[in-house]
DSSP file (Angstrom, degrees, kcal/mol; ACC not computed):
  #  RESIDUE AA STRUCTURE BP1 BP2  ACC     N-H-->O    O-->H-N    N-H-->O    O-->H-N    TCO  KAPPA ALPHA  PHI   PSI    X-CA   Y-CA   Z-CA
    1    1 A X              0   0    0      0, 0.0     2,-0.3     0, 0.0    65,-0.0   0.000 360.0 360.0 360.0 140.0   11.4  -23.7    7.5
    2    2 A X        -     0   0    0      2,-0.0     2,-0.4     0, 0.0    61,-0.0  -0.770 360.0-140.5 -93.4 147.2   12.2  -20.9    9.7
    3    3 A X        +     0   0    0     -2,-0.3     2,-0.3    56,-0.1    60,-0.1  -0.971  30.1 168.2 -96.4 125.2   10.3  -17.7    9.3
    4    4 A X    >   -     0   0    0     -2,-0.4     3,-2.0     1,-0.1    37,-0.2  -0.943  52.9-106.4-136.3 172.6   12.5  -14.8    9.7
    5    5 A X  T 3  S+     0   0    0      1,-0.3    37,-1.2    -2,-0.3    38,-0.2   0.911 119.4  70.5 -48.3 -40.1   11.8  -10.7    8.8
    6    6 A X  T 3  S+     0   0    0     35,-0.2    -1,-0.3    34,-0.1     2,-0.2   0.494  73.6 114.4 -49.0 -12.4   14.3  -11.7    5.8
    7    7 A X    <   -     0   0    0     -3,-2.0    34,-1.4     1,-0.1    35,-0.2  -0.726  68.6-125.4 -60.5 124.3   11.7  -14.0    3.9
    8    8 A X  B  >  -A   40   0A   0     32,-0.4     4,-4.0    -2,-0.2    32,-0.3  -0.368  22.4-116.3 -65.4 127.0   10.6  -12.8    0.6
    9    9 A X  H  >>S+     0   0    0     30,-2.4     4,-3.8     1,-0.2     5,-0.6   0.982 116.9  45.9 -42.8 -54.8    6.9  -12.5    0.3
   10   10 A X  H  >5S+     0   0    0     29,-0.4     4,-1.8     1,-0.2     5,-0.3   0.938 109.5  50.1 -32.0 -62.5    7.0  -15.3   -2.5
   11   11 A X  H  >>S+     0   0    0      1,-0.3     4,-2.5     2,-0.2     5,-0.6   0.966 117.1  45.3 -62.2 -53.8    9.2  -17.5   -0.5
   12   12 A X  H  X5S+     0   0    0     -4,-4.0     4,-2.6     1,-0.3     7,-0.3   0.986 119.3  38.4 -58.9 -43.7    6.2  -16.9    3.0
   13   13 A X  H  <5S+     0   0    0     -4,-3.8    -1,-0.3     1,-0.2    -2,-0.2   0.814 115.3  50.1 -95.1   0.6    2.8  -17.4    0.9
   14   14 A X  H  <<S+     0   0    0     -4,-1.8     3,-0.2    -5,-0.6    -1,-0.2   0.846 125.3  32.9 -77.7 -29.6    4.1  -20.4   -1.4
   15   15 A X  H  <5S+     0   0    0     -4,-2.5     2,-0.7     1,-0.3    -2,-0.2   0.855 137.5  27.2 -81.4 -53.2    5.4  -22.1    2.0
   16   16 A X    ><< +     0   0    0     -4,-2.6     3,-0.7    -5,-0.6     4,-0.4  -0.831  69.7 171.8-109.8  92.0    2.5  -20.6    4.0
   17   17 A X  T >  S+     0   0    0     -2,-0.7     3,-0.7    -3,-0.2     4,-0.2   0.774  82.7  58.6 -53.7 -40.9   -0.6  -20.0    1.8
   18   18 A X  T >> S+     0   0    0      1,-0.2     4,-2.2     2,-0.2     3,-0.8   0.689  85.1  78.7 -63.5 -30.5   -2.7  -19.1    4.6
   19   19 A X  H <> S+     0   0    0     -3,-0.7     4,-3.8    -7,-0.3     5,-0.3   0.893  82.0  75.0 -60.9 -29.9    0.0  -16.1    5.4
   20   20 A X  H <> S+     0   0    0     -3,-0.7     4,-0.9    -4,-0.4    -1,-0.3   0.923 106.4  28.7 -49.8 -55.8   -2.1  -14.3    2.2
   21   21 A X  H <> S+     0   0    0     -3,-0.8     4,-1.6    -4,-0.2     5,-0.3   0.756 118.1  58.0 -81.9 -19.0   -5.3  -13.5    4.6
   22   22 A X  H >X S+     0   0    0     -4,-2.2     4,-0.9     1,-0.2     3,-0.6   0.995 111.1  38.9 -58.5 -59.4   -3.5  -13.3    7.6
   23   23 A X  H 3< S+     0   0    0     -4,-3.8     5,-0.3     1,-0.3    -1,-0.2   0.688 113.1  53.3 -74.8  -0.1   -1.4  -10.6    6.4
   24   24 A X  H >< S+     0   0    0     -4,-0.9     3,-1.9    -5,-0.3    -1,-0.3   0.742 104.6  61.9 -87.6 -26.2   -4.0   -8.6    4.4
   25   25 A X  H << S+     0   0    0     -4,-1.6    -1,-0.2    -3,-0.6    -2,-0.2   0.824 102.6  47.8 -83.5 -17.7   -5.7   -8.7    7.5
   26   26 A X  T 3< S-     0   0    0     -4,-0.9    -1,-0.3    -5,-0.3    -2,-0.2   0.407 127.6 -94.6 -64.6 -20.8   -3.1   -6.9    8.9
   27   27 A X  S <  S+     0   0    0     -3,-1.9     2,-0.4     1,-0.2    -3,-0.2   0.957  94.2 113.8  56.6  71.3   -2.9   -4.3    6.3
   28   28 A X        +     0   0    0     -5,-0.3    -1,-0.2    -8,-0.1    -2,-0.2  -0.894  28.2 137.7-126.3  96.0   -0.3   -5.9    4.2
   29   29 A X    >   +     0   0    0     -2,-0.4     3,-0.6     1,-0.1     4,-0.2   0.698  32.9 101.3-127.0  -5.6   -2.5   -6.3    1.6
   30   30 A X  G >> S+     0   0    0      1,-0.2     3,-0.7     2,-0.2     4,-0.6   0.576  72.0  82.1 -41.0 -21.5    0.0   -5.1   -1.3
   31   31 A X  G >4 S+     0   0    0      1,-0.2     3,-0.9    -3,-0.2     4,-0.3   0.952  91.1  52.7 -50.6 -75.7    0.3   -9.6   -1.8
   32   32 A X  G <4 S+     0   0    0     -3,-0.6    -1,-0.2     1,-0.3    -2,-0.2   0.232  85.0  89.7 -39.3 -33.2   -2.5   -9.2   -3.6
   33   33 A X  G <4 S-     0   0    0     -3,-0.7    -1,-0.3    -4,-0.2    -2,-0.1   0.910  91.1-113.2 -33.3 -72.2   -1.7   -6.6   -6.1
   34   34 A X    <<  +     0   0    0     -3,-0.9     2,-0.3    -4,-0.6    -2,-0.1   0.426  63.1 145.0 134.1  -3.8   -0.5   -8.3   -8.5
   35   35 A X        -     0   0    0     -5,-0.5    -1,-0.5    -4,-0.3     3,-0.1  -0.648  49.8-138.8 -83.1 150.4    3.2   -7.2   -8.6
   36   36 A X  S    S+     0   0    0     -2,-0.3     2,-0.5     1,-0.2    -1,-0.2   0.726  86.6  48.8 -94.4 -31.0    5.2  -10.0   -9.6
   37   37 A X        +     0   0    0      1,-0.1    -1,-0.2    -3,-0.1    -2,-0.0  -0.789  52.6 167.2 -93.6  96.2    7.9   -8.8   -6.7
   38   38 A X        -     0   0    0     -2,-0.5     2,-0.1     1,-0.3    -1,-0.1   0.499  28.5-131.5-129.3  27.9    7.2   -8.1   -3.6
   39   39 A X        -     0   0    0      4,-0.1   -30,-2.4     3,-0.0   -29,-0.4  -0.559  43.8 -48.5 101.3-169.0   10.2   -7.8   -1.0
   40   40 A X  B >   -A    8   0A   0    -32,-0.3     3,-2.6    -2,-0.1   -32,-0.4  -0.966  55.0 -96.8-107.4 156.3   10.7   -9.3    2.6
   41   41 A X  T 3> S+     0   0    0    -34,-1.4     4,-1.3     1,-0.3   -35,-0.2   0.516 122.8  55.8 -21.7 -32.6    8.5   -9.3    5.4
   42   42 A X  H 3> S+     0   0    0    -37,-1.2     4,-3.0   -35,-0.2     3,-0.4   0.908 101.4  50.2 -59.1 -56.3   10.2   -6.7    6.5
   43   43 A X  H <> S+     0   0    0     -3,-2.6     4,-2.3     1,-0.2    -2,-0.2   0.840 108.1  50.5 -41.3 -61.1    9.9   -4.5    3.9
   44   44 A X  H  4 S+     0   0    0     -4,-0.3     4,-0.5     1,-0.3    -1,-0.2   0.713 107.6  53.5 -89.5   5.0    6.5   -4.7    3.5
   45   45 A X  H >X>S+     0   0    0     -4,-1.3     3,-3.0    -3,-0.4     5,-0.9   0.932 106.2  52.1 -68.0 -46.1    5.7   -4.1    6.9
   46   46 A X  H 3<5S+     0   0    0     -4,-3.0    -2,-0.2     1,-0.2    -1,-0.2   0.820  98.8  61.6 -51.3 -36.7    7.5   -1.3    7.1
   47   47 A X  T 3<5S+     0   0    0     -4,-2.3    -1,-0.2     1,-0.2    -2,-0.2   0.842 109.9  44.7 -31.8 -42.1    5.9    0.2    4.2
   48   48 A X  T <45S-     0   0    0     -3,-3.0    -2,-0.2    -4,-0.5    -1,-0.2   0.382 129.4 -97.5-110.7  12.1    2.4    0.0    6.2
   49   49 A X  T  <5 +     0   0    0     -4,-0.8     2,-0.3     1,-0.3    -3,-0.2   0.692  62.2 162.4 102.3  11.8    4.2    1.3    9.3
   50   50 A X      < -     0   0    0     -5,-0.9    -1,-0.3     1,-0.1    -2,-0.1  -0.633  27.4-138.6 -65.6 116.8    5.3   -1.6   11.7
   51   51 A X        -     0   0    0     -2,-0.3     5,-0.2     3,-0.1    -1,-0.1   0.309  37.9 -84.2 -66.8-158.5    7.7   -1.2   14.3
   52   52 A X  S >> S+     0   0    0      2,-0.2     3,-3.0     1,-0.2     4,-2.5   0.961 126.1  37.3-105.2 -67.3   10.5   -3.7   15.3
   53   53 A X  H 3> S+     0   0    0      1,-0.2     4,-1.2     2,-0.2    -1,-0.2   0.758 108.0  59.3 -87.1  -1.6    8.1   -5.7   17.6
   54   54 A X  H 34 S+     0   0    0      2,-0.1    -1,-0.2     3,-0.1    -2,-0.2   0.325 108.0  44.5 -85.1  19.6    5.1   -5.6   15.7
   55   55 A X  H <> S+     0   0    0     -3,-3.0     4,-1.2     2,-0.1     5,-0.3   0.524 115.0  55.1-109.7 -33.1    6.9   -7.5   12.6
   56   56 A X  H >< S+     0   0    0     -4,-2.5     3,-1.0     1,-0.2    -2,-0.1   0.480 102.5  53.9 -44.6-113.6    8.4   -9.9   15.7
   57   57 A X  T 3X S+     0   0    0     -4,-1.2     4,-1.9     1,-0.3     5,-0.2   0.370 114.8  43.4  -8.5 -42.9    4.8  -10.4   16.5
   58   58 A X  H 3> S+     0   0    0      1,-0.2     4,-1.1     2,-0.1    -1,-0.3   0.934 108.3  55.1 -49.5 -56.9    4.4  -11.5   12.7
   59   59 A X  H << S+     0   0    0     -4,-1.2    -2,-0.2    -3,-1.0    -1,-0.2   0.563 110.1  42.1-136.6 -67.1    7.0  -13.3   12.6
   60   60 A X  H >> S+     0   0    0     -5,-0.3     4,-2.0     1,-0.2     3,-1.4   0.911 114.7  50.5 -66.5 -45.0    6.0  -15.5   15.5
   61   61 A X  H 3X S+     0   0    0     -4,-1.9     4,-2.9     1,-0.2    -2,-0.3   0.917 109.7  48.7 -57.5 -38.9    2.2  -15.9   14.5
   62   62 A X  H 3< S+     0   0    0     -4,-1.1    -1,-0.2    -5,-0.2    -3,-0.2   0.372 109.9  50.5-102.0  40.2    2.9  -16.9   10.9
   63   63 A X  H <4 S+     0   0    0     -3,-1.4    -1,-0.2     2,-0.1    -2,-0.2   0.470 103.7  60.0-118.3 -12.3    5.5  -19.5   12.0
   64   64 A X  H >< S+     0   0    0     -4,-2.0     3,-3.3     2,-0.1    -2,-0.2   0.996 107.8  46.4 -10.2 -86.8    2.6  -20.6   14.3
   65   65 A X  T 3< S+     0   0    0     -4,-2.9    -3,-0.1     1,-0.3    -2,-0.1   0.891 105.7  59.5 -41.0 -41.5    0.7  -21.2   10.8
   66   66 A X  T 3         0   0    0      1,-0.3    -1,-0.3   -50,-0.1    -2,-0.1   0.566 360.0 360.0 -75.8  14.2    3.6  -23.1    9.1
   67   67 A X    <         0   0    0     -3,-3.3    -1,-0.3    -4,-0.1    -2,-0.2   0.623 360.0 360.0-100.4 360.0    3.7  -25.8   11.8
């Protein structure tokens, strides 16, 4: 699986479980919530205010995780 900004939170922590503390650690912590939707990587980075190469920088660490 490729990880790409396009991933759907579901799709990243069902593949990558681990991606759940990683990103919280991150302040993405919205996983956690409890909304049954929650966008793509992109999205929710942007929400907490990440520019273009700090969601690359996810992007490459949590496909790190998934190998």
């Amino acid at each position: 699986m490729k990880i790409s900004k396009d991933i759907l939170i579901e799709t990243l922590i069902e593949q990558v479980p681990e991606s759940v503390k990683y990103l919280s650690e991150k302040g993405i912590q919205c996983i956690a919530c409890g909304e049954p939707v929650w966008g793509t990587l992109e999205e929710a980075a942007r929400e907490k205010g990440f520019n273009d190469s700090e969601i690359e920088q996810l992007i490459v660490d949590l496909q790190k995780m998934y190998r």
